[in-house]
N, C-alpha and C positions, 0 to 999 in steps of 0.2 A: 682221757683223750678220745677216748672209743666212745664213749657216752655222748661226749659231746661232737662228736661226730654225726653221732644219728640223730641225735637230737637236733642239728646243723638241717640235716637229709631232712627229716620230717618237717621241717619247717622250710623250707627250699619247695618242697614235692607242695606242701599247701599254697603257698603265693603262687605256684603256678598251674594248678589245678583253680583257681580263684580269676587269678588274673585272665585265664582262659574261657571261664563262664563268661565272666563280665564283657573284655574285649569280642562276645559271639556277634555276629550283624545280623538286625533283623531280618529273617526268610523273607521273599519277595513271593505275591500270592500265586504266580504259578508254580513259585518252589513248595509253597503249601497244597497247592493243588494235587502235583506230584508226590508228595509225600505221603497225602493221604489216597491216592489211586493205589502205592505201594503196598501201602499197607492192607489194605481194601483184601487185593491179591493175594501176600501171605495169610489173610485171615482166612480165605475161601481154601486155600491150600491146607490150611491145617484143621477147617472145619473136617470132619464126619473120618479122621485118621483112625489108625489101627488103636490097639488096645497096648500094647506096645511100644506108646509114641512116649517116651523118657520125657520130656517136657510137661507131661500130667503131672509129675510128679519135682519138678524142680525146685527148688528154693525160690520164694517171693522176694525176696531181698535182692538174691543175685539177679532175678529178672528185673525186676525194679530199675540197679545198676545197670545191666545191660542195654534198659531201653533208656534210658538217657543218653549212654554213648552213641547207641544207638541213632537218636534222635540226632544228636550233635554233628554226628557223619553224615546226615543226610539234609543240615542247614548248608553246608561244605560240598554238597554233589560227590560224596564219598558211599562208596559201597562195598561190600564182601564179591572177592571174584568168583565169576560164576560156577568154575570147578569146588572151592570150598562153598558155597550155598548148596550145589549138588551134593555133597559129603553129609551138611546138614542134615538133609531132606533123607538122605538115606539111613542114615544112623538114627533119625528122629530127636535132634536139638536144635531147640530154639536158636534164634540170631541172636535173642535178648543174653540166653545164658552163655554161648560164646564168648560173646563180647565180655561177660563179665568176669569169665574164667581167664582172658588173653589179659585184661587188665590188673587183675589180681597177679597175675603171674607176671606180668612185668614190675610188679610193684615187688612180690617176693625175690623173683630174680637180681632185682637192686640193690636191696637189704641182706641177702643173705655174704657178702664177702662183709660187710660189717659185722655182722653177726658171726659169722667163720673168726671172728681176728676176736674178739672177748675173750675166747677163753685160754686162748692163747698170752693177752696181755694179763689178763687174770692169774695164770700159772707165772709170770716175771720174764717171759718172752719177749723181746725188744721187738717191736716191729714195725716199720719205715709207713707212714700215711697211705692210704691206698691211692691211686691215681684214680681220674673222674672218668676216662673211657675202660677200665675194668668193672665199675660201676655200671656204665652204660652195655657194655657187651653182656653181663650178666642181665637185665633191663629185657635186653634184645633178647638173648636164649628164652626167656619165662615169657615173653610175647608170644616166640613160635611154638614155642612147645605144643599148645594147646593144639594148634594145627596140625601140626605132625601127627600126636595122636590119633587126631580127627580122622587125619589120612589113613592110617594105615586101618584102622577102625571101618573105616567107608569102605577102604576099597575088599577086606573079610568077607563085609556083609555084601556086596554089590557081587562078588565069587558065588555067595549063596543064590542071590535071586537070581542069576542069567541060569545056574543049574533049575529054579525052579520053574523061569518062562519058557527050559526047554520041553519041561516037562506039561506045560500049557499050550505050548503048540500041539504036541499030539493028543493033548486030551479036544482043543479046539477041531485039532482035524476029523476026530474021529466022532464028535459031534455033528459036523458038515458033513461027512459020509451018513451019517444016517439021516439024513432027510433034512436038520433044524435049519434057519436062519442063523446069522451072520448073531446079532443080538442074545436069543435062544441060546448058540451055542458059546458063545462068551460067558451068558452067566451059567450056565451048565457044569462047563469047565473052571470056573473061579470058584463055583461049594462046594467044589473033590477035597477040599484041604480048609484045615486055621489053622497053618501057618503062615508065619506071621507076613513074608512074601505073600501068599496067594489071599491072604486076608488084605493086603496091600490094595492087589487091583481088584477084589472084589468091590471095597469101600469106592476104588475109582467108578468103577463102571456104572457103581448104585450115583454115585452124585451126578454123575452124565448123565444119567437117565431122569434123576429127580430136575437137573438143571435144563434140560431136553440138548442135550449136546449129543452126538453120537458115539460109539463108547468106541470105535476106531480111533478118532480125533482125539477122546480121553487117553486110553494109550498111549498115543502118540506126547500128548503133553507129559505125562507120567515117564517115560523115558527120557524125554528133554530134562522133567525136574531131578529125575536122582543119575542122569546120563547115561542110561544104558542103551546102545544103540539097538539090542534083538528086541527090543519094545517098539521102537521107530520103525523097524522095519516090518513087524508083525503089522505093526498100522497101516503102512502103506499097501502091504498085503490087501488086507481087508477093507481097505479102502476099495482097490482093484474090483474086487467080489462085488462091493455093494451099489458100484457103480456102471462096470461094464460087465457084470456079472460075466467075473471071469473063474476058472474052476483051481485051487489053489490050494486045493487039499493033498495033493503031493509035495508040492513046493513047503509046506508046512511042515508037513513030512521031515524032507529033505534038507530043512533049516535046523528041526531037532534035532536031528541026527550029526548035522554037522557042530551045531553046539557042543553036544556032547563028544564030541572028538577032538574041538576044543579044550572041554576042561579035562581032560585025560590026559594031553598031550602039554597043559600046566600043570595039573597035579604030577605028571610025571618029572617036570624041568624041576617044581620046588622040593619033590622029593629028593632030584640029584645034586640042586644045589646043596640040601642038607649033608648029602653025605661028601662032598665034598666038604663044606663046613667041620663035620668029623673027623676027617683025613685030615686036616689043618692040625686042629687040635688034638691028635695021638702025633704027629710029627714035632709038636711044641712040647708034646710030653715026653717024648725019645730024646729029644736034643736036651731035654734040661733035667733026665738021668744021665747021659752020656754026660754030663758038663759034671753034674754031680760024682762022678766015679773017676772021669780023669782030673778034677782039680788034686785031691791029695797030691798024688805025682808029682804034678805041674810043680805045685808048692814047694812038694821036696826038693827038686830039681834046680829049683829058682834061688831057694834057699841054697844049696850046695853049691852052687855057681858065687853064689853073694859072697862065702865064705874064702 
């Protein structure tokens, strides 16, 4: 029965993964236009990346798959919401391999309560047909998962770079205090470090400069892409500077420092969350010695009453 269960599923999951290629409607040329402006964008994006960038290194296969879903969502006017594209961008994975990990995982997610109940029919376990929305809820889990991870992943690494752009403010200021340009002292302050942050907006600044864009503006884009807003605001800074030549080497200052007052004041809350997380768990471990040493009693008691 189990066998042919899945066997049922696998041929179910084909007709309509088929039937769904087939029924796609042809794109209309300015949905082709757009598609390939799209892409255009993510190409420029991911040109002259860090060294870093986990997509150098991904499976052709899974990319392969990805970009066709890929493709698929965008004959449909479907897209990845902008926070998860941010997560992307930060972490350094492609949309193609995404896509192909969220589908993969929906597909595992599906299969595995069939796969759970084999070895259990196997060992002479009776077990009742599985219902089609435990299938489907399992489906859904292996969809998200991949994003969750995603998240929690992004938002690690996006804790690291705002400690290192606070550390680029004062290297920036202290560049502007001695004499340089706005340009000058950006990339002055971007060769202090490879790390993989400051490797980050170095690569930016150099493609603004090869592309002749202003490497404020660069910034400015670069914290839109992976959402950090002390990027946007460092831009608009320097925006200020290079256009009403305004003096902003305090304020920079000022903004480091409040950075870092920031992540002291979350390393502090995630280190209390944790200890409270401990206190949980030495309280779960007192109540289940205390249950452990009064049950005999209990027993006896229960027992002697029974009698």
């Amino acid at each position: 029965m189990m066998l042919v269960m899945l066997a049922g599923g696998l041929v179910g999951a084909g007709l309509l993964l088929g039937a769904w290629l087939v029924l796609q409607p042809p794109p209309s040329g300015a949905a082709q236009l757009a598609q390939l402006d799209a892409r255009i964008a993510r190409g420029r994006r991911d040109h002259g990346l860090t060294r870093d960038r986990r997509h150098q290194t991904e499976s052709q296969r899974l990319r392969r798959l990805g970009a066709d879903v890929a493709q698929a969502m965008d004959k449909r006017g479907l897209g990845l919401p902008r926070g998860l594209a941010a997560s992307l961008s930060m972490v350094g994975m492609s949309q193609e391999m995404f896509l192909a990990r969220s589908v993969i995982g929906a597909l595992i997610g599906f299969f595995v309560p069939l796969v759970v109940l084999i070895p259990l029919t196997a060992a002479g376990v009776t077990t009742s047909v599985l219902p089609l929305w435990v299938l489907l809820i399992g489906a859904l889990l292996g969809l998200v998962w991949p994003a969750l991870a995603l998240s929690r992943e992004a938002e690690e690494k996006r804790r690291s770079f705002r400690h290192v752009v606070s550390s680029f403010l004062d290297l920036v200021a202290m560049n502007l205090a001695g004499g340089r340009g706005v340009p000058e002292a950006l990339q002055a302050a971007s060769g202090i470090s490879d790390g993989w942050a400051m490797t980050r907006i170095r690569d930016t600044l150099e493609a603004a400069r090869l592309q002749g864009n202003t490497p404020w503006a660069a910034l400015g884009s670069l914290g839109d892409e992976v959402n950090v807003d002390e990027l946007r605001d460092l831009a608009a800074a320097l925006a200020l500077v290079a256009e009403d030549g305004a003096k902003v080497r305090d304020s920079l200052t000022a903004r480091a420092e409040s950075m870092r007052r920031r992540e002291l004041a979350d390393a502090e809350g995630r280190a209390s969350a944790r200890s409270q997380s401990m206190l949980v768990a030495q309280l779960l471990l007192c109540a289940g010695f205390l249950v452990f040493l009064i049950y005999p009693a209990l027993a006896r008691i229960a027992g002697t009453s029974g009698v």
